[in-house]
C-alpha positions as a Markdown table, in Angstrom:
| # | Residue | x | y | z |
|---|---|---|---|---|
| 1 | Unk | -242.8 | 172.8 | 76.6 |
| 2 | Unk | -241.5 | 174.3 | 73.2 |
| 3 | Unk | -243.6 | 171.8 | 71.2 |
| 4 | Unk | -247.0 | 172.4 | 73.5 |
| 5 | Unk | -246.7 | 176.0 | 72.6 |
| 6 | Unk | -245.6 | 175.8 | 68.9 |
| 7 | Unk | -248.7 | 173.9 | 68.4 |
| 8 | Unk | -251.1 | 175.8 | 70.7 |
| 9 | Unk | -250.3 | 178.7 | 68.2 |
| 10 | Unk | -251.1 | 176.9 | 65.1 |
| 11 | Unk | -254.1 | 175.4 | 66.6 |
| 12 | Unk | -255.3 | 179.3 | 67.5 |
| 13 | Unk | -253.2 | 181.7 | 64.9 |
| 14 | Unk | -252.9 | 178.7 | 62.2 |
| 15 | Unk | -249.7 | 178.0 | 60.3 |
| 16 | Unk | -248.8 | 180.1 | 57.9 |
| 17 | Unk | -246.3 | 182.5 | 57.8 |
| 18 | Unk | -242.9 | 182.4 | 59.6 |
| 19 | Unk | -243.5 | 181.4 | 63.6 |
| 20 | Unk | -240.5 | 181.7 | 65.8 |
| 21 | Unk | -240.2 | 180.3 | 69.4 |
| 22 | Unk | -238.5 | 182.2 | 72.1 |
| 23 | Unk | -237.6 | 181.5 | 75.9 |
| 24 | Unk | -236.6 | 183.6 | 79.2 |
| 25 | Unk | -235.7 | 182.1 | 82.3 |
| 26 | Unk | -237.2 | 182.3 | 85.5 |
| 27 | Unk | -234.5 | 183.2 | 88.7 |
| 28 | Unk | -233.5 | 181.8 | 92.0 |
| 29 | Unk | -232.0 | 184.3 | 94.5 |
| 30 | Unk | -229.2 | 182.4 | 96.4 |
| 31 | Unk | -228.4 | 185.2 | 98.9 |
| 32 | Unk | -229.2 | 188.8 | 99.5 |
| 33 | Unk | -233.1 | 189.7 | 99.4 |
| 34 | Unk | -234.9 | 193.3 | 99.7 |
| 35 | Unk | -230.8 | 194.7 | 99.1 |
| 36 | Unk | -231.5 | 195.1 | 95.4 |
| 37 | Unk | -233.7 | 198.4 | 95.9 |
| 38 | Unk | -231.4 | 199.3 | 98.7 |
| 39 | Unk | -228.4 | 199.3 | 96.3 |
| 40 | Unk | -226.2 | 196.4 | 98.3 |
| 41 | Unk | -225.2 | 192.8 | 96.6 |
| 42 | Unk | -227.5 | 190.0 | 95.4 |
| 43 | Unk | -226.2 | 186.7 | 94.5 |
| 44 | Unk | -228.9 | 185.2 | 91.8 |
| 45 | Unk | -228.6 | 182.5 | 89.0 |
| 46 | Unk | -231.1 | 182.0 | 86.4 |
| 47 | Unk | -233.0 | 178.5 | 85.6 |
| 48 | Unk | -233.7 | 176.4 | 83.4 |
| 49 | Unk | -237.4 | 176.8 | 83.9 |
| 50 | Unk | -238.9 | 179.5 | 82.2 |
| 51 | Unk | -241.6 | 180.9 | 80.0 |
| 52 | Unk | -241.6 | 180.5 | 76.4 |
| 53 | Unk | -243.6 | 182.2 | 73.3 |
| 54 | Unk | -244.5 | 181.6 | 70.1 |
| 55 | Unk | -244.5 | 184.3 | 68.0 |
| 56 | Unk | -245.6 | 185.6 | 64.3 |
| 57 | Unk | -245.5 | 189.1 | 63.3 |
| 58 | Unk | -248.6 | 191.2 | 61.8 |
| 59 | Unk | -248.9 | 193.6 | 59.5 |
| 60 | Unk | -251.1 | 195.6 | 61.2 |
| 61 | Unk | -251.2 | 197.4 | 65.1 |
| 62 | Unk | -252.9 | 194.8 | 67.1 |
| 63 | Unk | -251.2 | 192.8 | 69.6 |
| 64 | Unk | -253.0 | 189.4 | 70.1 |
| 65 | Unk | -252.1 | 187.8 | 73.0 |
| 66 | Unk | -252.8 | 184.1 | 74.7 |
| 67 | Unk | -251.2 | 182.0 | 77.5 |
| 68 | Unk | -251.2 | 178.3 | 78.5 |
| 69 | Unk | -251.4 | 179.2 | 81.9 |
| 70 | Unk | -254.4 | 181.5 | 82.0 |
| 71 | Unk | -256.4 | 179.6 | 79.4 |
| 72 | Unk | -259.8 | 180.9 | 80.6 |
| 73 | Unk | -258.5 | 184.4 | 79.9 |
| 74 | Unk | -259.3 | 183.3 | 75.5 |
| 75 | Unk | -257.5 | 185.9 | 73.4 |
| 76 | Unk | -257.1 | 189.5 | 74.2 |
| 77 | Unk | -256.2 | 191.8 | 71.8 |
| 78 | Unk | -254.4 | 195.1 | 72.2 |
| 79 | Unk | -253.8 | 198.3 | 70.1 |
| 80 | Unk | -250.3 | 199.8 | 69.5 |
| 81 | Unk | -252.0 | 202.8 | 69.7 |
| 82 | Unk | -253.8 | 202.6 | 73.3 |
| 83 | Unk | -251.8 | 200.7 | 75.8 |
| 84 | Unk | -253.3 | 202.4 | 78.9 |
| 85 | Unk | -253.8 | 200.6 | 82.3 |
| 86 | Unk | -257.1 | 199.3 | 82.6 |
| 87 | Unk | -258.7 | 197.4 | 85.4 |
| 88 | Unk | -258.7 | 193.2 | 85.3 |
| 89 | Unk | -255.6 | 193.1 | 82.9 |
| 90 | Unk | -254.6 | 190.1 | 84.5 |
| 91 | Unk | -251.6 | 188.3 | 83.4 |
| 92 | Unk | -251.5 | 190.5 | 79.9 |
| 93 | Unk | -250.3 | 193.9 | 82.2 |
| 94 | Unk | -246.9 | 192.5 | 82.1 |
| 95 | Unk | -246.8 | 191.8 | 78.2 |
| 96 | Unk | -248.4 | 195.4 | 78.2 |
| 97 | Unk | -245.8 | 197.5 | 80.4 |
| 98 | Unk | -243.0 | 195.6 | 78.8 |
| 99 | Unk | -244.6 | 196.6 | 75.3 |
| 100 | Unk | -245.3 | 200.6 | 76.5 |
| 101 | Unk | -241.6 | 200.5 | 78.2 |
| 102 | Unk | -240.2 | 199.7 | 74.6 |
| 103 | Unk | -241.9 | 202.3 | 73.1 |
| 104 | Unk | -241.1 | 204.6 | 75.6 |
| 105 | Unk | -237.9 | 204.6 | 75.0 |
| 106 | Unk | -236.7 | 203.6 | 71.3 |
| 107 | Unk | -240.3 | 205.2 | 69.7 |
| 108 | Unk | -243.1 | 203.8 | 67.8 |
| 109 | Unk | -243.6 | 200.1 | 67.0 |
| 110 | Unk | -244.5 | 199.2 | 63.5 |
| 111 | Unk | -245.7 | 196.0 | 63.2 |
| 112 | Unk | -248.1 | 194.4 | 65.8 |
| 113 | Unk | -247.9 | 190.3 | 66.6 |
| 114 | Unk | -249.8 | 187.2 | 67.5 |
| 115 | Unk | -247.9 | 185.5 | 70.7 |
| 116 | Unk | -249.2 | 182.4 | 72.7 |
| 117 | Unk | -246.9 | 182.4 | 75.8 |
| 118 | Unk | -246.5 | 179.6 | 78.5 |
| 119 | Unk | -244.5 | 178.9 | 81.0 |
| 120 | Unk | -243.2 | 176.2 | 83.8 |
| 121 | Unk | -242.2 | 179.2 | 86.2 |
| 122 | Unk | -244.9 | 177.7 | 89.0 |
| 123 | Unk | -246.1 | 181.4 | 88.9 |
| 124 | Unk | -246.9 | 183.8 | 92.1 |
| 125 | Unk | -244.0 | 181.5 | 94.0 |
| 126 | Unk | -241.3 | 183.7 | 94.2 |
| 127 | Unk | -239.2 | 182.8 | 90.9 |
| 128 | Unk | -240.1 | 185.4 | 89.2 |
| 129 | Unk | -242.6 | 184.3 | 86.2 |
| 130 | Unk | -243.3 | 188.3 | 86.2 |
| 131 | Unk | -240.1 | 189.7 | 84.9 |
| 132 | Unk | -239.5 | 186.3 | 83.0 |
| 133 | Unk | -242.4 | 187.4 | 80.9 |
| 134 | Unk | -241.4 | 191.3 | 80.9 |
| 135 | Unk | -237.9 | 190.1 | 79.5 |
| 136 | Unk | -238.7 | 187.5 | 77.4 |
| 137 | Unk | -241.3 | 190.4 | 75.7 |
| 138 | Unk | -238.3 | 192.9 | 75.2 |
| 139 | Unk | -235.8 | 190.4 | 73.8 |
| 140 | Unk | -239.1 | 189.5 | 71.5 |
| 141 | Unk | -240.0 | 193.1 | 70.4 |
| 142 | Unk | -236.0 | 193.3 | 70.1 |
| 143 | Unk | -235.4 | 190.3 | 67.9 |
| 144 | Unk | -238.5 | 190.5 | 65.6 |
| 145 | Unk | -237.9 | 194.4 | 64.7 |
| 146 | Unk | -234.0 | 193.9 | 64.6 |
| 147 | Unk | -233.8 | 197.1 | 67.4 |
| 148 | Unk | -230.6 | 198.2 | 68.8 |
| 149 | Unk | -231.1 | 196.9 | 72.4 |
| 150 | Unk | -228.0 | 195.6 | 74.7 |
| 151 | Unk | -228.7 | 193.4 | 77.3 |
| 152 | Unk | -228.7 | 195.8 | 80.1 |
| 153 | Unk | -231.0 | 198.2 | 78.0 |
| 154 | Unk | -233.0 | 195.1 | 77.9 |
| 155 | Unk | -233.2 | 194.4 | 82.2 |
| 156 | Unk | -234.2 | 198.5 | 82.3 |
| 157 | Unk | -237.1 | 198.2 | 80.2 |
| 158 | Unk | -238.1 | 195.7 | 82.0 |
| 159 | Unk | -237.9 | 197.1 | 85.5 |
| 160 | Unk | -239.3 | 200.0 | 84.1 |
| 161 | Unk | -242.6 | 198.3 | 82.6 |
| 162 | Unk | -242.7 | 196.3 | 86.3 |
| 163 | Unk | -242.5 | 200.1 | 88.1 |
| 164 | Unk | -244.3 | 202.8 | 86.3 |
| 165 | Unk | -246.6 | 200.6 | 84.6 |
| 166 | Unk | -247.5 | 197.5 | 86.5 |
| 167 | Unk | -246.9 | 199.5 | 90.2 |
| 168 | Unk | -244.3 | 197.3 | 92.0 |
| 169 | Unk | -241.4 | 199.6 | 93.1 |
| 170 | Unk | -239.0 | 196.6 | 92.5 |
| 171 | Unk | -235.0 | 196.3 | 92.2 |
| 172 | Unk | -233.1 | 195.5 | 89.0 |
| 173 | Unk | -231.9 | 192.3 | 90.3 |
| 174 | Unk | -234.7 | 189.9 | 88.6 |
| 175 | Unk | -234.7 | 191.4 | 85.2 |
| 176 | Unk | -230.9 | 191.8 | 85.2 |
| 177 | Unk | -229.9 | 188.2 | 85.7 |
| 178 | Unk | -233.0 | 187.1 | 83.5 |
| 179 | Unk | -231.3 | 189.1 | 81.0 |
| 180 | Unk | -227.9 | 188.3 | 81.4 |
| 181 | Unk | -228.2 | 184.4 | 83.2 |
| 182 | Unk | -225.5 | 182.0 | 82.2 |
| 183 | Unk | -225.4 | 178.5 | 82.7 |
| 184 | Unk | -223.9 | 176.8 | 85.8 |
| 185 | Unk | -222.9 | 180.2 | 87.4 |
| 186 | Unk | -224.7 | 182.8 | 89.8 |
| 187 | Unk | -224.2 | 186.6 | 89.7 |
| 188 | Unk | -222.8 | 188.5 | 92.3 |
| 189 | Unk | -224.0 | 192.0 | 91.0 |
| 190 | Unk | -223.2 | 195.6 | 92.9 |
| 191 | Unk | -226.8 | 197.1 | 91.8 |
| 192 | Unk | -226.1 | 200.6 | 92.5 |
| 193 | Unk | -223.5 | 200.1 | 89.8 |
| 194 | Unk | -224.8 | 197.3 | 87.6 |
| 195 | Unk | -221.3 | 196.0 | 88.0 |
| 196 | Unk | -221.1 | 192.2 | 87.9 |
| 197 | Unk | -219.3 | 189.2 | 87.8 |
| 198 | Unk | -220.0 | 185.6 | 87.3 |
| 199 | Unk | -219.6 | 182.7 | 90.1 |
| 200 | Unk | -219.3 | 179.1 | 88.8 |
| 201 | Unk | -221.6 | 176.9 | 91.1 |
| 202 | Unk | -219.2 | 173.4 | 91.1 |
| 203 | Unk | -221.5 | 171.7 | 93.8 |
| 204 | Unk | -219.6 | 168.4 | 93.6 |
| 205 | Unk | -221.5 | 167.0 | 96.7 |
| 206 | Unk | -224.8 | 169.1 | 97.6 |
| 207 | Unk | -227.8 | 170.3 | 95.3 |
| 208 | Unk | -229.6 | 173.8 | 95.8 |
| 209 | Unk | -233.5 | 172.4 | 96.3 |
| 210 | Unk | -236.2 | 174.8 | 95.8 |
| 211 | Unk | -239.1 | 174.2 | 98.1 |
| 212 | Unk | -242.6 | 175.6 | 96.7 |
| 213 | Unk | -245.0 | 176.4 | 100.0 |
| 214 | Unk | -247.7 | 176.7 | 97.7 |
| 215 | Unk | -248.7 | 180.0 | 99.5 |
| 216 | Unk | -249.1 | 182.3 | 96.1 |
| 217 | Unk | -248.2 | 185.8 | 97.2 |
| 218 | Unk | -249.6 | 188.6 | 94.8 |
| 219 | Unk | -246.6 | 191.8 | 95.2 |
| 220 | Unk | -248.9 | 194.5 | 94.4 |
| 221 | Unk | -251.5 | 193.2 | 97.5 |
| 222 | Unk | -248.2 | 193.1 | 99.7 |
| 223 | Unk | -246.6 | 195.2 | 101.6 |
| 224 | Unk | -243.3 | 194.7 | 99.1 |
| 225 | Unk | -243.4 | 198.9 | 98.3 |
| 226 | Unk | -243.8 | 199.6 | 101.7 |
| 227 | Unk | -240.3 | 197.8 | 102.8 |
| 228 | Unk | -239.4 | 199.9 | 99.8 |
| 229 | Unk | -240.6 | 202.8 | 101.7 |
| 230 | Unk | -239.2 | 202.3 | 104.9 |
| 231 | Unk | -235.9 | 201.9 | 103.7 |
| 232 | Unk | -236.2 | 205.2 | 102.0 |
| 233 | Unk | -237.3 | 206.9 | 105.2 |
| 234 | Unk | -234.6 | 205.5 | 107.1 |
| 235 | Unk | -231.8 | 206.1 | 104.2 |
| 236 | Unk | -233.4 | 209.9 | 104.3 |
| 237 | Unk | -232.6 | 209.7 | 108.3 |
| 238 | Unk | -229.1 | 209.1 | 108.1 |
| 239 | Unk | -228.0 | 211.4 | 105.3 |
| 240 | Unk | -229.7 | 214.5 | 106.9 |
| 241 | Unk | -227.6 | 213.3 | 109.8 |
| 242 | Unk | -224.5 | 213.7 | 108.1 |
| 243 | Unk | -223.7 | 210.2 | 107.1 |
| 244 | Unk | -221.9 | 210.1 | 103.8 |
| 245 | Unk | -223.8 | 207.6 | 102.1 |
| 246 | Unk | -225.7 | 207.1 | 99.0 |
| 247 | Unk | -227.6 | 203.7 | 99.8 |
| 248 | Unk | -228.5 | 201.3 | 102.7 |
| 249 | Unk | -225.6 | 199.4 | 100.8 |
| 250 | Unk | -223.1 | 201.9 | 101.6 |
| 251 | Unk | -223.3 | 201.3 | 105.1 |
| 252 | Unk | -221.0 | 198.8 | 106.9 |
| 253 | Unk | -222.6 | 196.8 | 109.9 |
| 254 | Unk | -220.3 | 198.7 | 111.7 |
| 255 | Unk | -221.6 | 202.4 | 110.6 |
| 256 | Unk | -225.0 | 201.0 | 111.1 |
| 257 | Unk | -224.1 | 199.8 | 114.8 |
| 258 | Unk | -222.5 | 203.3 | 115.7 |
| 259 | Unk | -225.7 | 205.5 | 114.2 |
| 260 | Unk | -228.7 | 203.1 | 114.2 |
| 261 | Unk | -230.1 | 205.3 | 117.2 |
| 262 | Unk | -230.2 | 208.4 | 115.2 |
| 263 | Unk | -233.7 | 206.1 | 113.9 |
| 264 | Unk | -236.2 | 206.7 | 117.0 |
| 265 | Unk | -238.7 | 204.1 | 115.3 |
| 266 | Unk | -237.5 | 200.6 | 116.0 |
| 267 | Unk | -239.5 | 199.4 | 112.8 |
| 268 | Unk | -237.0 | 201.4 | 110.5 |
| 269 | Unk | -234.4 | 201.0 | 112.5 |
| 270 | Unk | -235.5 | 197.3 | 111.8 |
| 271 | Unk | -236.0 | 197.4 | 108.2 |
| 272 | Unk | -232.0 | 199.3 | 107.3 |
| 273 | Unk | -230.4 | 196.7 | 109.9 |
| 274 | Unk | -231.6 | 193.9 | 107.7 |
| 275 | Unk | -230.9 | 196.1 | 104.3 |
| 276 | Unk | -226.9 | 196.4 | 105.6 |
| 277 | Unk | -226.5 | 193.2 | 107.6 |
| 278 | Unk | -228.0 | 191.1 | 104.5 |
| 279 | Unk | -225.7 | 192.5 | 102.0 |
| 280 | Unk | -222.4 | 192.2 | 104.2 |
| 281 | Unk | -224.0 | 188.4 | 104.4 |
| 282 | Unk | -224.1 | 188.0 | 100.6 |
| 283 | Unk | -220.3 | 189.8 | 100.1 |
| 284 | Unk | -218.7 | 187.3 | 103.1 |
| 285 | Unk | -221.5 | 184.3 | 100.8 |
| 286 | Unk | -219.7 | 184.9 | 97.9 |
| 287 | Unk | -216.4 | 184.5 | 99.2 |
| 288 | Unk | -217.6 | 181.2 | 101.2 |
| 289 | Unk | -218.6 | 179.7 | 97.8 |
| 290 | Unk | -215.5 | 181.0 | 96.3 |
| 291 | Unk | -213.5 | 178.8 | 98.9 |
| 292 | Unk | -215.9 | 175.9 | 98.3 |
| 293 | Unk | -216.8 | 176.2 | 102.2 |
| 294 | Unk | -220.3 | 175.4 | 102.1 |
| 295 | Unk | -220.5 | 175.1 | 105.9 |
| 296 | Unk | -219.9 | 179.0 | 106.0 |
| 297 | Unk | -222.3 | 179.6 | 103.3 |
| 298 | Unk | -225.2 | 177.4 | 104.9 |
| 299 | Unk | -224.9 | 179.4 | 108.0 |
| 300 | Unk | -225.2 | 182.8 | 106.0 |
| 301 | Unk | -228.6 | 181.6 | 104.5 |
| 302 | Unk | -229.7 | 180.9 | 108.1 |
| 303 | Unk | -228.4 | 184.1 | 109.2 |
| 304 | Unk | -230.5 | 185.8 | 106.0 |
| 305 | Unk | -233.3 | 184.2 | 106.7 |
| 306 | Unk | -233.8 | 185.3 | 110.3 |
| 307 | Unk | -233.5 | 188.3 | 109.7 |
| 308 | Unk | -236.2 | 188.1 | 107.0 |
| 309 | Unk | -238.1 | 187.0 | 109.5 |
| 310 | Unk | -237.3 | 189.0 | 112.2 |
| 311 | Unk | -236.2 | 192.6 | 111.1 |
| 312 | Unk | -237.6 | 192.4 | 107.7 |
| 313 | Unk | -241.1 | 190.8 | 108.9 |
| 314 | Unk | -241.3 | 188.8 | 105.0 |
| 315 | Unk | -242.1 | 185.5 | 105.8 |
| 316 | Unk | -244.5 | 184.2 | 107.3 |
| 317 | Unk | -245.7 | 180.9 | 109.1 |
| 318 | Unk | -245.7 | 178.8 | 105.5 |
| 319 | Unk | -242.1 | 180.0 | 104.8 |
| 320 | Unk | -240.8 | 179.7 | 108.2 |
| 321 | Unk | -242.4 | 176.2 | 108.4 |
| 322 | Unk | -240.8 | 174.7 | 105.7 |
| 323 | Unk | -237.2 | 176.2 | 106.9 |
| 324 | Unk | -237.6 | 174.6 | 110.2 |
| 325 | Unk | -238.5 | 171.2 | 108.6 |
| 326 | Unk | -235.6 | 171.8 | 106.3 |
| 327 | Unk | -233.0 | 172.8 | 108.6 |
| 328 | Unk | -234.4 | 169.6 | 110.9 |
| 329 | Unk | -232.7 | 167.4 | 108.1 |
| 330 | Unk | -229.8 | 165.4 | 108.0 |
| 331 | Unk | -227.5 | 166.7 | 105.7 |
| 332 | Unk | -228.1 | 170.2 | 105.1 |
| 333 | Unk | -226.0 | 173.4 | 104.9 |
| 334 | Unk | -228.5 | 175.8 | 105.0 |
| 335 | Unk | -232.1 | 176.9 | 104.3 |
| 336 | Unk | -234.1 | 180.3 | 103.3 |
| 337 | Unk | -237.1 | 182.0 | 101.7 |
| 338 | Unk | -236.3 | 183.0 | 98.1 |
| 339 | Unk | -237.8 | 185.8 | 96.7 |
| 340 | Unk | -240.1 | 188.8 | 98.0 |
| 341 | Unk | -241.4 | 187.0 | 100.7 |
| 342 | Unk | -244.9 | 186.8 | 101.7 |
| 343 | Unk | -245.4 | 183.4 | 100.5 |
| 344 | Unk | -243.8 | 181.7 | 97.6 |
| 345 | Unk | -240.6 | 179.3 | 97.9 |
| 346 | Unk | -237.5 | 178.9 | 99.7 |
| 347 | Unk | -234.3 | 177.2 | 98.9 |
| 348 | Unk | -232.3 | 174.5 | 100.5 |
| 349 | Unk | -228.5 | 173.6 | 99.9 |
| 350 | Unk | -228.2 | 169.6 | 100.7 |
| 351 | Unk | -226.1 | 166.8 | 100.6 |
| 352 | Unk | -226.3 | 164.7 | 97.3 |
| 353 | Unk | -226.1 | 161.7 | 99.3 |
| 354 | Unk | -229.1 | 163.5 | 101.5 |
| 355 | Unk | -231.6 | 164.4 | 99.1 |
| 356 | Unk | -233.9 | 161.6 | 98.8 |
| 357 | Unk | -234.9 | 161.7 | 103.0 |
| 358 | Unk | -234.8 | 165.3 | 102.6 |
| 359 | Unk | -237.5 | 165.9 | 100.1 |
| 360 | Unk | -239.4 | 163.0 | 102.3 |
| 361 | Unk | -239.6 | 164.1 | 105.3 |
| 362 | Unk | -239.9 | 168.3 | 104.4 |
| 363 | Unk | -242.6 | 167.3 | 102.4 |
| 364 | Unk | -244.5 | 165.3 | 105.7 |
| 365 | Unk | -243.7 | 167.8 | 108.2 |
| 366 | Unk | -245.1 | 170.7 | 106.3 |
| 367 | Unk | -248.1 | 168.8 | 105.5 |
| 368 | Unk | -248.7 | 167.8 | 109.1 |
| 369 | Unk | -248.3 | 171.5 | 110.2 |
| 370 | Unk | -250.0 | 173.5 | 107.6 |
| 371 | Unk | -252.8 | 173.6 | 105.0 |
| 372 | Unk | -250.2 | 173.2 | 102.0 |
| 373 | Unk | -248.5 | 170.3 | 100.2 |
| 374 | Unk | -245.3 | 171.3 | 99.4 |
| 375 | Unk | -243.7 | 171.2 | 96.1 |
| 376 | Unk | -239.9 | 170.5 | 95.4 |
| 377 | Unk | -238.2 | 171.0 | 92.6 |
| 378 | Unk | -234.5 | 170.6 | 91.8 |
| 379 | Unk | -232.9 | 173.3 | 89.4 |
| 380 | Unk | -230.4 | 173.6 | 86.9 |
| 381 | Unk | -228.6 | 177.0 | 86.6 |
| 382 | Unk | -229.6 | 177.8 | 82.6 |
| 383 | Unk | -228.6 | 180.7 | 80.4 |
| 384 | Unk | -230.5 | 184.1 | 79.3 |
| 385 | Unk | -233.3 | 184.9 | 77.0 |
| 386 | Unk | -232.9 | 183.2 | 72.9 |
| 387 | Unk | -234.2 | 182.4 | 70.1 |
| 388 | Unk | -235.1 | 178.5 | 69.9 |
C-alpha cells in the first residue's frame, strides 16, 4: 500500500522535493460499545490495516488534497485561510475538521501541503477509516511543523474535528487507541478519566475474525447522536433524583436495578441499562482474558451483543445475521457487532483449528439469507500512527 501511494503522488504532485509517507491504524472494538460517550470501559486494539499518506509540504496556504479511495473526487484544494463547512465535502470534511481542530488550538498554520491519502480500512464498516484519517492528519500537521503535540492532545483534536466540525457527537475511544495502539495488545481504557492500561492478546489457540456485512452505515444519517441523547436524558433523570453519579459508567448493575423505575420511558430506561450492563461486561471481559478463560469472554460478547440488539436497538437484520451464522459454528467462543452499529462488521473469536469451516460456512449462510456477500478478514493487532 505504501508503494501505491508514494507513486500515486509523484504521478499527480511529481517528484521533487522531500515526500514523506505516513500511516494510522484503523481499530477493532473487542468489548464495550456506545459506553465510550457514557464514560464506562472499552476494550479496543488497533490494526494493522490502516490509511496511509503521502506527503510534501508547500510554501504557500493551500492544502491539496487526493485519495485512492475516492478517485472520482480529482484534487480538491483548500485555503488555510477559509476552512468552513460546506455542502458535498465528501471524504475531504475529515482532513478539514482535523486541520481546523489543529488550528483551533495551537494557532495558525504556516505552510500548506500536497497529500494523496489511501487506505485498506474497508471504509463505512465500522473500523473506523473516519478517525484513522482525522489522526493520521494530526500526527501529519504534528510531524511536518515539528508542534508540541502528545499523544493524548493528538486523540482530542481529533474527537474534536469528528464533533464540532464533522457533527458526530462521538466518544474518545476511536481516536485514543488510533493514537496510542500498540502491537499485540488491546486497551482497557476508563474514558471519563483517560486512564489506561495495556492487555497482551496471547491467543495461542483461537483468532479474533472480523466479519464485513457489507451493509455501509453512514453515522451522521444514523441515529448514533440520538443514543447519545438518550443516554443524556436518562443520566439527567437519575442525578435530579439524587443519585451520586457523574456518568452512566458510574452506575453498578446493581444501582441501575434499584432506581431504573425512576425512568417512566421504557426506551431510556432501555438505552442506560445497556450503557451500565455493557461496561460491567467489558470490566468482568478484561479479567476473563486476563485468566486466559476464553469461554467466559465468548459469553460476554454474546451477552453485549444482545443487548445491542435488544436495549440498544444498533444492529440490525445484516449484523444480527451474520452472528447467528457465526455463533452456529463449531468452534467458537463468541460473536458481536463491532462498532456503531447500524451496519458495518462484527467480530468473531474462533478456534485456530476451526477457522477454515468457519469462514465457509458464515460466508454461505449469510449469502443464502441476505442481499450481501460477506467479507472476512483476519487481523493483526499493530501499533499507532508513524512516520514510514
Amino acid at each position: 500500500m505504501r508503494e501505491i501511494i508514494e507513486e500515486k503522488f509523484k504521478e499527480i504532485f511529481g517528484t521533487e522535493g522531500r515526500i514523506k509517507i505516513y500511516f494510522a491504524p484503523g481499530r477493532v472494538n473487542l468489548i464495550g460499545e456506545h459506553t465510550d460517550y457514557n464514560g464506562g470501559h472499552v476494550f479496543p486494539c488497533s490494526l494493522t490495516l490502516g490509511t496511509y499518506a503521502a506527503v510534501r509540504k508547500r510554501e504557500d496556504r493551500n492544502v491539496n488534497l487526493y485519495s485512492t479511495n475516492f478517485e472520482k473526487t480529482g484534487i480538491v484544494t483548500i485555503s488555510l485561510d477559509n476552512l468552513k463547512t460546506t455542502e458535498n465535502e465528501g471524504w475531504t470534511k475529515y482532513v478539514k475538521g482535523a486541520i481546523w481542530a489543529v488550528m483551533d488550538q495551537v494557532g495558525d498554520i504556516e505552510h500548506g501541503f500536497d497529500i494523496v491519502y489511501g487506505g485498506n480500512i474497508p471504509i463505512g464498516t465500522g473500523l473506523s477509516s473516519s478517525a484513522s484519517l482525522e489522526v493520521l492528519t494530526v500526527y501529519i500537521i504534528k510531524d511536518m511543523l515539528k508542534l508540541k503535540i502528545d499523544l493524548t492532545q493528538m486523540a482530542l483534536m481529533a474527537q474534536k474535528a469528528e464533533i464540532e466540525y464533522v457533527g458526530i457527537n462521538c466518544g474518545i475511544m476511536d481516536q485514543f487507541i488510533i493514537s496510542r495502539g500498540k502491537e499485540n495488545t488491546a486497551m482497557f481504557l476508563d474514558t471519563a478519566t483517560l486512564e489506561y492500561e495495556y492487555v497482551p492478546i496471547n491467543l495461542e489457540k483461537a483468532r479474533i475474525v472480523i466479519l464485513n456485512t457489507r451493509k455501509k452505515r453512514v453515522l451522521e444519517d444514523s441515529k448514533y447522536n440520538v443514543r447519545r441523547a438518550e443516554c443524556e436524558k436518562a443520566l439527567d433523570i437519575f442525578k435530579k433524583n439524587g443519585i451520586q453519579i457523574n456518568t452512566l459508567g458510574d452506575m453498578t448493575k446493581e444501582q441501575f436495578e434499584e432506581n431504573k423505575e425512576l425512568i417512566e420511558d421504557e426506551i431510556i430506561r432501555k438505552r442506560a441499562k445497556h450503557a451500565v450492563y455493557e461496561n460491567q461486561r467489558t470490566i468482568e471481559a478484561v479479567a476473563a482474558l486476563k485468566e486466559n478463560n476464553l469461554e467466559k469472554f465468548g459469553e460476554l460478547m454474546c451477552e453485549s451483543h444482545k443487548s445491542l440488539k435488544e436495549d440498544y436497538e444498533v444492529t440490525g437484520y445484516e449484523l444480527d445475521t451474520i452472528v447467528d451464522a457465526a455463533m452456529q459454528q463449531e468452534g467458537v467462543y463468541g460473536a458481536r457487532m463491532t462498532g456503531a452499529g447500524f451496519g458495518g462488521c462484527a467480530i468473531a473469536l474462533v478456534k485456530k483449528s476451526k477457522i477454515d469451516a468457519f469462514i465457509q460456512n458464515v460466508k454461505k449462510i449469510y449469502k443464502e439469507n441476505s442481499e450481501y456477500y460477506a467479507d472476512v478478514y483476519m487481523v493483526e493487532i499493530g501499533n499507532g500512527p508513524q512516520v514510514l
